[in-house]
C-alpha positions as CSV (number, residue, x, y, z in Angstrom):
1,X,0.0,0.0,0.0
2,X,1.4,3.5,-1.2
3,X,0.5,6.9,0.2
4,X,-1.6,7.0,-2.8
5,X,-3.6,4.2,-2.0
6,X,-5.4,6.0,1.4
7,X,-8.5,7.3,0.2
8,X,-8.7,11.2,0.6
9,X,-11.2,12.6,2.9
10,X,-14.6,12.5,2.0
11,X,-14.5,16.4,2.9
12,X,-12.3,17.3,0.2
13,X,-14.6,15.8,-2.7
14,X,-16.6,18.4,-4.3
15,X,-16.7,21.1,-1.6
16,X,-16.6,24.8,-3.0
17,X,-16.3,27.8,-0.5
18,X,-19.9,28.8,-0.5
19,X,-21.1,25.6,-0.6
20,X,-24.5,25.9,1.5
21,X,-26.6,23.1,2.5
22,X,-28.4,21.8,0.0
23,X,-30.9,19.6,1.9
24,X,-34.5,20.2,4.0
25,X,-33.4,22.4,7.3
26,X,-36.5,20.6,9.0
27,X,-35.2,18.5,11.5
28,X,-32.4,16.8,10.0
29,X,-30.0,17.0,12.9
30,X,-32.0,14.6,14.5
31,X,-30.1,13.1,17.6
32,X,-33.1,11.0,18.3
33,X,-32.9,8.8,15.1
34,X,-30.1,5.9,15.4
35,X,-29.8,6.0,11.6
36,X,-28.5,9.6,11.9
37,X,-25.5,8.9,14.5
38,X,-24.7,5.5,13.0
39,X,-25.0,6.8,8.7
40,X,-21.6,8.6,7.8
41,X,-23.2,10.5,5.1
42,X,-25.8,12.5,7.4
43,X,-22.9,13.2,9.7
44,X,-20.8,14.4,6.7
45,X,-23.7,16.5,5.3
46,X,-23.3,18.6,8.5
47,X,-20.3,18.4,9.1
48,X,-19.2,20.1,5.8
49,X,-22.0,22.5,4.8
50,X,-22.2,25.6,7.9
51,X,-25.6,26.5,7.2
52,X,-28.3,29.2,9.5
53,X,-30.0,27.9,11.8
54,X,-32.7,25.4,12.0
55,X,-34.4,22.9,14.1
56,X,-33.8,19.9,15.1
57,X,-34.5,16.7,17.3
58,X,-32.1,15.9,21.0
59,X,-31.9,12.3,22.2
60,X,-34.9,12.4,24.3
61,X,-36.9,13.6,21.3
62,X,-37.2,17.5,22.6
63,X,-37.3,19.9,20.1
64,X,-33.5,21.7,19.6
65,X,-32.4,25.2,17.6
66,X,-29.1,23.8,15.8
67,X,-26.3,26.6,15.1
68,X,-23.8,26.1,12.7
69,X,-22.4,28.9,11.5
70,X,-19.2,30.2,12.8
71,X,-20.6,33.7,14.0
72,X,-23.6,32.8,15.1
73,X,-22.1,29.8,17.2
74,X,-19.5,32.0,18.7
75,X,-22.1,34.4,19.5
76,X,-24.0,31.7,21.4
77,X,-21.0,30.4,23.5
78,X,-20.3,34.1,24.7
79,X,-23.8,34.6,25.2
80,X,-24.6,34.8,28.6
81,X,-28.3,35.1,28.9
82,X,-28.0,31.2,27.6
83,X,-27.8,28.3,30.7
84,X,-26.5,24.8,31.2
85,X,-29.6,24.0,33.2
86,X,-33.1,23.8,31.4
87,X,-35.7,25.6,33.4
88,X,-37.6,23.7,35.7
89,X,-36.6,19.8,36.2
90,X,-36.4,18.9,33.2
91,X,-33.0,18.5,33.2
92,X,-33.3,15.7,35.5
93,X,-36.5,14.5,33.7
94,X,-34.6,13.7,30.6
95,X,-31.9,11.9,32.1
96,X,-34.5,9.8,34.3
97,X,-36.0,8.9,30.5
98,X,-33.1,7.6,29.4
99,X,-32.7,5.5,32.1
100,X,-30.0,7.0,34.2
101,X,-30.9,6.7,38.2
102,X,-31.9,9.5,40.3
103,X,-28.6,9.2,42.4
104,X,-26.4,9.9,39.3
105,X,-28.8,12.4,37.9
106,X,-27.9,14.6,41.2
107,X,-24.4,13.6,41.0
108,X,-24.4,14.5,37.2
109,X,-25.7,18.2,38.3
110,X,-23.0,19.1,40.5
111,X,-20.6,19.3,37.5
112,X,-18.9,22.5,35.7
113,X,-20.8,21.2,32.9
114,X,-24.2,22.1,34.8
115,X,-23.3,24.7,36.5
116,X,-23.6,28.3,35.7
117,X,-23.3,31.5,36.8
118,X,-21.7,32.4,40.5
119,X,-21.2,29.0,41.1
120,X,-19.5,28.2,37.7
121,X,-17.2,30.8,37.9
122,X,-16.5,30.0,41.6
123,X,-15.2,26.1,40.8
124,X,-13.8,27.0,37.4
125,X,-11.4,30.0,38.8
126,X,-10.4,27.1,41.5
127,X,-9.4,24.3,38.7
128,X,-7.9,27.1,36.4
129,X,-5.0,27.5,39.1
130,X,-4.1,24.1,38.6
131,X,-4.6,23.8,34.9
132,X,-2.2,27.0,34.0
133,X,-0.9,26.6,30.5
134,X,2.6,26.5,32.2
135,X,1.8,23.4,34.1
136,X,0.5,21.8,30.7
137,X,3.9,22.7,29.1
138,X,5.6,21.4,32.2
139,X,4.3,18.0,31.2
140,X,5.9,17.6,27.7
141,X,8.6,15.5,28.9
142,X,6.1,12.9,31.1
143,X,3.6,12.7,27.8
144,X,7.0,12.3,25.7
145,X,7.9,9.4,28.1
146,X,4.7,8.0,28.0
147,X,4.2,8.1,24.0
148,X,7.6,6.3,23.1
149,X,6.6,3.6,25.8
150,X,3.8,3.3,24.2
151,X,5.5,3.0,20.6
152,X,7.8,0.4,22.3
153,X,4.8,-2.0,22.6
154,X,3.1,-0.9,19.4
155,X,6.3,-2.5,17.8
156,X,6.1,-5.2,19.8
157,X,2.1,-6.2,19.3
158,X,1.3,-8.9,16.9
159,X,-2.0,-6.8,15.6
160,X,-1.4,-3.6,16.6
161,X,-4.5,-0.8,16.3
162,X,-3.5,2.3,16.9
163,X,-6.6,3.4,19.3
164,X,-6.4,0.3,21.6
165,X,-2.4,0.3,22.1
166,X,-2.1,3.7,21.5
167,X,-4.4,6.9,21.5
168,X,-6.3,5.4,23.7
169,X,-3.8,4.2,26.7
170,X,-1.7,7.9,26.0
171,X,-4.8,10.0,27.0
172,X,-5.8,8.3,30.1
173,X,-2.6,7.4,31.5
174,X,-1.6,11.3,31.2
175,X,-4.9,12.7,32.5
176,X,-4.3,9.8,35.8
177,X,-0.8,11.1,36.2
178,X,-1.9,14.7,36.1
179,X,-5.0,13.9,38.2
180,X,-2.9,11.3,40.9
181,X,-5.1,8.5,40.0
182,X,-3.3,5.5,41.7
183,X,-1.7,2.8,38.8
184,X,-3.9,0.5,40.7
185,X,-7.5,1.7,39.3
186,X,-6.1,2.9,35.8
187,X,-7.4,-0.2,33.8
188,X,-10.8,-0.1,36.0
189,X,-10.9,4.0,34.7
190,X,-10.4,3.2,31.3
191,X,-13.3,0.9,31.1
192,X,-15.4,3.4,33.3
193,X,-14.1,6.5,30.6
194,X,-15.5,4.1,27.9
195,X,-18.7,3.4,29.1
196,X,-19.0,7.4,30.0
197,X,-18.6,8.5,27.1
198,X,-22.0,7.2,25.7
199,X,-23.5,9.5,28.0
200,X,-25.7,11.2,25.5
201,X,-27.3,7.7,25.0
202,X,-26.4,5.5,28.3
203,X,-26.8,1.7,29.2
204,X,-28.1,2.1,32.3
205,X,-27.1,-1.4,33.4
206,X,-23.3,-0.1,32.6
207,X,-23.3,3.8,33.0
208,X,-25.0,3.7,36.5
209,X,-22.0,1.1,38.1
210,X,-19.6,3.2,36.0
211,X,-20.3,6.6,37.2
212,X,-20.7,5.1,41.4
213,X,-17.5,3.4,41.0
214,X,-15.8,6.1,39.8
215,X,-17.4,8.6,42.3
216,X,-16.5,5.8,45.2
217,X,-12.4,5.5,44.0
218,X,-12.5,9.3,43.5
219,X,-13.6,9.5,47.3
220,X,-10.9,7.3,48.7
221,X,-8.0,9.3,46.8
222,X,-10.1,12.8,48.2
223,X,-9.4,10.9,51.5
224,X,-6.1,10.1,50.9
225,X,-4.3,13.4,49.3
226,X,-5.7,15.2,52.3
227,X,-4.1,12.5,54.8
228,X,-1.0,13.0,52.1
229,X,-0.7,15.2,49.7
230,X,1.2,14.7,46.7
231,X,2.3,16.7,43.4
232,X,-0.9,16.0,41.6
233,X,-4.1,18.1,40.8
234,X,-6.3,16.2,43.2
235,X,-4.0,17.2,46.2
236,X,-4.3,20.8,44.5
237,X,-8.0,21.4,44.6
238,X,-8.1,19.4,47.9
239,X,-5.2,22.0,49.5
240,X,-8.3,25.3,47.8
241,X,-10.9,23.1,49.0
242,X,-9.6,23.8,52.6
243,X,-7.6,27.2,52.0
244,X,-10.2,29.1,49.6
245,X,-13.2,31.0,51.3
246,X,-15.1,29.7,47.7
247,X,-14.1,26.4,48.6
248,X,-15.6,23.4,46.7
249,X,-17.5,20.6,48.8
250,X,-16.2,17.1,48.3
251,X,-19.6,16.3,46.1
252,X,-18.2,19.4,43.5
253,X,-15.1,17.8,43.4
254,X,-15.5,14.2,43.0
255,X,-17.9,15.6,40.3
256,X,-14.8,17.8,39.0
257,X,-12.2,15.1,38.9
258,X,-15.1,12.5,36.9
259,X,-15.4,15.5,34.1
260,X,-11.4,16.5,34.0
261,X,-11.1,12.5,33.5
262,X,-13.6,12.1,30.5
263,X,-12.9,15.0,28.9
264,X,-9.3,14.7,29.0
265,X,-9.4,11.3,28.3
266,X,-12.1,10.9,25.2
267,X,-10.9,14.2,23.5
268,X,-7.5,13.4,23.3
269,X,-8.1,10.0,22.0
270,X,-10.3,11.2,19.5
271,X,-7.7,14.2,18.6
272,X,-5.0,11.4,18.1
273,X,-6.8,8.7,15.9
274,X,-8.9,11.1,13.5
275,X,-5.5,13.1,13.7
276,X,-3.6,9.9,12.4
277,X,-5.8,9.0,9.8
278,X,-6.6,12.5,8.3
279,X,-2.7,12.9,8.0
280,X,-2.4,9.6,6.0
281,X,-5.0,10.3,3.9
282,X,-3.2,13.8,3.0
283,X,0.4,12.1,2.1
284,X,1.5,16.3,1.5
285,X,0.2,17.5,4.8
286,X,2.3,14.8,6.8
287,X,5.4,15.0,4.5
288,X,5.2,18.5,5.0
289,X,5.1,18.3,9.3
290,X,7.9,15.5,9.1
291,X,9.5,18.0,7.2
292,X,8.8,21.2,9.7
293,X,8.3,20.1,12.5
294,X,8.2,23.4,14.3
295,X,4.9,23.6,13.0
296,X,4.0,21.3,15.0
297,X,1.4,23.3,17.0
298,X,0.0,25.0,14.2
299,X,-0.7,21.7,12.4
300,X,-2.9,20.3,15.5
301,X,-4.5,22.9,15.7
302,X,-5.9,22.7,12.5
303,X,-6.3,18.9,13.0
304,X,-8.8,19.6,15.8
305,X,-10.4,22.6,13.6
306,X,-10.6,20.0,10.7
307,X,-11.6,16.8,12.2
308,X,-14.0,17.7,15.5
309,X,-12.4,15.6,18.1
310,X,-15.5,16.9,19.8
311,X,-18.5,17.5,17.3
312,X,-20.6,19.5,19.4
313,X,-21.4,21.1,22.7
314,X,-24.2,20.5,25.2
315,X,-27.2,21.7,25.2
316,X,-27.7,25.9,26.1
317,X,-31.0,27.4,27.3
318,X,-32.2,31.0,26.5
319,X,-33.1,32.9,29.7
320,X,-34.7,35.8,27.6
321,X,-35.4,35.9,23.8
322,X,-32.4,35.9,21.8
323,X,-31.9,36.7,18.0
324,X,-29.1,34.2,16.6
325,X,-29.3,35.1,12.6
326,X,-33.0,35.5,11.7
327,X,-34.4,33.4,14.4
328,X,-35.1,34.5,17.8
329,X,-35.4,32.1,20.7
330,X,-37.8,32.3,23.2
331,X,-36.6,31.7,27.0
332,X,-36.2,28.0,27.8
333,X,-35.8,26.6,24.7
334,X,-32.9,24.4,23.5
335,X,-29.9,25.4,21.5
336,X,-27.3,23.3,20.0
337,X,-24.1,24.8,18.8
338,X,-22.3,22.6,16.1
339,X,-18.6,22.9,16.5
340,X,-17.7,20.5,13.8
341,X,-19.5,22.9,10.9
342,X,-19.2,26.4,12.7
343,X,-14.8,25.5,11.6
344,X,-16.0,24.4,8.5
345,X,-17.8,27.8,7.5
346,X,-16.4,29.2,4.4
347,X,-17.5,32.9,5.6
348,X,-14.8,32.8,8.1
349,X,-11.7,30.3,6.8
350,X,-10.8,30.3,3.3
351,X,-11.3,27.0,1.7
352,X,-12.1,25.3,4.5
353,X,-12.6,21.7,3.7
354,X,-8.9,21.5,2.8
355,X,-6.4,21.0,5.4
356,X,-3.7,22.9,5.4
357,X,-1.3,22.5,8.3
358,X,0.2,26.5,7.6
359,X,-2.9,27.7,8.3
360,X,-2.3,31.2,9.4
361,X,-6.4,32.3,10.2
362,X,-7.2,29.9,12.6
363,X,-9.7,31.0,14.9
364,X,-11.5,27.7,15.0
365,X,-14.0,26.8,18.2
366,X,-12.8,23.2,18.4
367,X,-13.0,23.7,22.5
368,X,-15.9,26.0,22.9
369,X,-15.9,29.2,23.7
370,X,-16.4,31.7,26.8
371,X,-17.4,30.6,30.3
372,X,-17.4,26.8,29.2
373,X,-14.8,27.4,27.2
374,X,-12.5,23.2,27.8
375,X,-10.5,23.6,30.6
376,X,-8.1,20.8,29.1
377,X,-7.8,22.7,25.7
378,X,-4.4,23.5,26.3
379,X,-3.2,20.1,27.5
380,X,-5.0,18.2,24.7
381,X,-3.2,20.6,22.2
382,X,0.3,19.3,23.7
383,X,-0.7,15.6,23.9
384,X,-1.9,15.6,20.2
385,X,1.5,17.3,18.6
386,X,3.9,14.9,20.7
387,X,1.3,11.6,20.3
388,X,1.5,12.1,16.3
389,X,5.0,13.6,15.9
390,X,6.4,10.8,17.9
391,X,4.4,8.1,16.2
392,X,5.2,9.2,12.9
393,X,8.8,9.8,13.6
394,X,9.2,5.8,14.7
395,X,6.8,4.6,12.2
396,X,7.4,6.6,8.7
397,X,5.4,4.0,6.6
398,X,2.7,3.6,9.2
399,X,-0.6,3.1,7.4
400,X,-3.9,1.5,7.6
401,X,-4.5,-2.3,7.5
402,X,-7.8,-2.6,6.3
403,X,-9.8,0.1,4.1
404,X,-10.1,3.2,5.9
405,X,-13.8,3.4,5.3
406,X,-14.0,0.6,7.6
407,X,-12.8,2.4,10.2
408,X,-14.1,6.1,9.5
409,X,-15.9,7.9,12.3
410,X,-19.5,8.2,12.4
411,X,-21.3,11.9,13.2
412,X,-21.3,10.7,17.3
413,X,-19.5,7.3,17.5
414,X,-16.1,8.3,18.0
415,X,-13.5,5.8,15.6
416,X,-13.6,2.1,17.7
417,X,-10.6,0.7,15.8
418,X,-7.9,1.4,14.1
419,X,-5.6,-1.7,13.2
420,X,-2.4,0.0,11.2
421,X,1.2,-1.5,9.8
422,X,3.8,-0.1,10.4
423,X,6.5,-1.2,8.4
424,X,6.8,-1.9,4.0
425,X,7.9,-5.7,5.6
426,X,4.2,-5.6,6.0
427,X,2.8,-5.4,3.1
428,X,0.2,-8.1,2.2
């Protein structure tokens, strides 16, 4: 198999820059039906075509504004008459319909994700401390350490996939380390981070003993950093738990840690594998980072404006009418901002279905924006250019072993496998 031979992105066929979207705004971002999560080519239709805004369908079936566009997305994120919380209980109401149990409902509502306001900014300014871009950078060596261990075993594997050996294992053993999550419970949090990250659809039968035993070892290293405090960010927020007058109680920041894990965890992994296989399929892109590597940070960040490690944000509420583009939205409904097509306008980046690792514009929204804007941004953006410099500086003829459309993404189901050779010895 050449460098030839990987398919190019279905993005780059037949895009223009003021390609609009060609088919019926009623409903189509339907989160509801299966068919839409699970069929590549609705997820691509939205993905590539930034359109105004419509309506839609949410899991539970509620009726959703969707917002594309760049502006009017960015507007919404810096919006603060919008909420986390939906008025009333319903909130809770659509969680208990999907099965999730009253206990991890409540548990689920003490989270920055949920929280707004006073109380937002109050844990957010406490995490931000520990989270300071200079601690990220501080980390380079560790996540250099960890990656070419890593690679070590890749090498070693019989069938190596580059999401189970790889992406996967690099973004939670970095966000344990950073956390202090004892080596003991690792494995047991990587099968917990899985099974959280279906939370927009959830077993109950798996997400309920996921999220309590979580919570429960989450407790127990609470109990332990303030017995002994160590040089991670649990003994961090424990020491402004008890110093800060806007101290967080333990429920806030067992909640805190569970969000920091999953975030950090299921964005980087995503970030790394769509990363990996958008590189390969642009052979000029890749030879052109091995080449420069000090573009390094330029180049991920246009992987994550190109290929939406996270697709979309949660749900906002309007507390007053709002106008967003020609529609106004009446307090307490629903709006969904699309990340994935607000970096995909072509009113704000210039040809924007090709990647183009010198991108100099590069405003995307690939971590939000304004009061939620992703706490981890900064670390995910370090893990990303070291996980795929390093892999393709060991591997230069690392490619896919099966047809890459058997492995593409769909719109919400992140990439499951990605089974790669890495060597011409290889070849079939």
């Amino acid at each position: 198999m050449t460098d030839t031979a990987v398919p190019e992105h279905p993005h780059d066929a037949g895009e223009t820059a003021g390609t609009r979207c060609p088919y019926p705004l009623d409903s189509e971002f339907d989160l509801s039906d299966p068919a839409f999560i699970t069929d590549p080519e609705a997820g691509e239709r939205w993905l590539s075509a930034p359109r105004p805004v419509c309506r839609g369908k949410f899991a539970d079936g509620s009726d959703i504004w969707v917002v594309t566009g760049f502006q009017d997305v960015k507007n919404v994120l810096g919006e603060p008459t919008f909420r986390s919380r939906p008025p009333g209980d319903s909130h809770r109401e659509s969680m208990l319909s999907r099965g999730v149990p009253e206990d991890i409902v409540d548990m689920f509502d003490s989270t920055l994700l949920t929280m707004d306001g006073a109380d937002h900014m109050r844990v957010r300014r406490l995490v931000t401390r520990a989270l300071s871009a200079r601690r990220m950078q501080a980390l380079s060596p560790a996540i250099t350490r960890v990656a070419e261990g890593l690679l070590d075993d890749l090498a070693a594997t019989p069938e190596p996939d580059l999401i189970a050996h790889y992406a996967h294992p690099l973004a939670i053993i970095v966000i344990c380390e950073l956390l202090g999550v004892d080596e003991e419970y690792r494995e047991q949090w990587r099968e917990w981070s899985e099974t959280l990250a279906q939370a927009l659809r959830p077993n109950p039968e798996q997400f309920a003993p996921a999220v309590r035993g979580m919570a429960a070892v989450t407790r127990k290293l609470i109990d332990a950093r303030r017995a002994e405090p160590r040089d991670d960010l649990i003994s961090e927020l424990v020491e402004a738990q008890e110093d800060d007058s806007e101290r967080l109680n333990d429920d806030e920041l067992v909640a805190l840690a569970m969000v920091l894990v999953q975030a950090g965890h299921e964005t980087v992994r995503n970030l790394i594998a769509l990363g990996a296989l958008t590189l390969l399929q642009h052979p000029d892109q890749l030879r052109l980072l091995k080449e420069n590597p000090a573009i390094g940070d330029r180049a991920v960040a246009e992987l994550v404006r190109h290929t939406a490690p996270v697709k979309h944000t949660f749900r906002r509420f309007a507390t007053e009418p709002v106008t967003i583009g020609e529609v106004t939205v009446q307090p307490g409904e629903a709006v969904q901002v699309v990340l994935a097509a607000a970096n995909r306008d072509p009113e704000e980046f210039a040809d924007p279905a090709r990647l183009d690792l010198t991108r100099e514009h590069n405003p995307h929204l690939g971590f939000g924006r304004g009061a939620h804007y992703c706490l981890g941004g900064s670390l995910a953006l370090i893990e990303g250019e070291i996980a795929l410099t390093s892999l393709f500086n060991r591997f230069p003829d690392l490619r896919p072993a099966v047809d890459p459309a058997e492995i593409a993404p769909r719109y919400l189901l992140a990439m499951q496998r990605f089974p790669v050779l890495l060597s011409p010895e290889e070849e079939k």
